[in-house]
N, C-alpha and C positions, 0 to 999 in steps of 0.2 A: 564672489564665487568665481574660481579660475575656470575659462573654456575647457573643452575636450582638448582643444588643440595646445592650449597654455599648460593643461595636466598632460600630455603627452613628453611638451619640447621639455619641462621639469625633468624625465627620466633619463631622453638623450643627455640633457646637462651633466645629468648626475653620472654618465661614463663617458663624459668627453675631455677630460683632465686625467695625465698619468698621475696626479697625485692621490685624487680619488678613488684611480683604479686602482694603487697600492694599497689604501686604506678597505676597499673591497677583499679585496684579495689577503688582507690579513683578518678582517671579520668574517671571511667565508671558514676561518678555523675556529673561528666562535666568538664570544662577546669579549671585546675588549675593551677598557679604562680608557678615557684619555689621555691620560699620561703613558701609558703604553706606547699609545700611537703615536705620539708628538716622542718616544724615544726613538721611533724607528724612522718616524719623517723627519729630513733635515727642512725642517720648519719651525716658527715661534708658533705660541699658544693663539694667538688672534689670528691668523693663517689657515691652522687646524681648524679653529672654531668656523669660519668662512664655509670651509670647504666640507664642515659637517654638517652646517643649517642646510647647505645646497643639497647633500645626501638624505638628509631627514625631510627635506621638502619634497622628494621626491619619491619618498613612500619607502622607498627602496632599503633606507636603513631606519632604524626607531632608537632610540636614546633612553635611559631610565638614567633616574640621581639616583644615588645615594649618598647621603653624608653631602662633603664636598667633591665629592668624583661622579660625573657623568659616563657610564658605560653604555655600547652602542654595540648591533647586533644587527645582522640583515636579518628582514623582515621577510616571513614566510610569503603572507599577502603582496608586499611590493615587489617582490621577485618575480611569482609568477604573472603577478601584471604584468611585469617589461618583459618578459618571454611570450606572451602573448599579444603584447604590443607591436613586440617586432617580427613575429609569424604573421598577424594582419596586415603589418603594414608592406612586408614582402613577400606577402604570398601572389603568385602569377594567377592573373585569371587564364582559364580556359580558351581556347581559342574558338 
């Protein structure tokens, strides 16, 4: 079972690569295929798959099969986690 602090650094992971954050950034228009995404990133298929266990580990995006196609969708739930993560964790105490 991962720390608070290991389920935290999980999230930063999952927005500290522009590849990821393209791959956000195209799931924020709704669920898309893997092969979508691997058309739009100049990346191989093992690449993708990498940089989508890291997003899916991190709550932040969720994966469904179907058939042989895996499509992936940001997660209501792990979204407003890391918005709420990072409101706590920069929020200024009072003086």
């Amino acid at each position: 079972m991962p720390t608070i602090h290991e389920k935290h650094a999980a999230v930063f992971k999952a927005f500290c690569d522009e590849k990821r954050l393209a791959i956000i950034t195209m799931l924020h228009k709704g669920e898309r295929c893997a092969c979508e995404l691997q058309e739009y990133l100049p990346i191989g298929q093992s690449t993708l798959s990498h940089h989508m266990k890291i997003l899916c580990d991190s709550g932040v995006v969720v994966g469904r099969r179907e058939g042989k196609w895996i499509y992936y969708s940001i997660s209501r739930q792990g979204s407003e986690y890391a918005v709420e993560l990072l409101k706590q964790l920069t929020a200024v105490s009072p003086d």
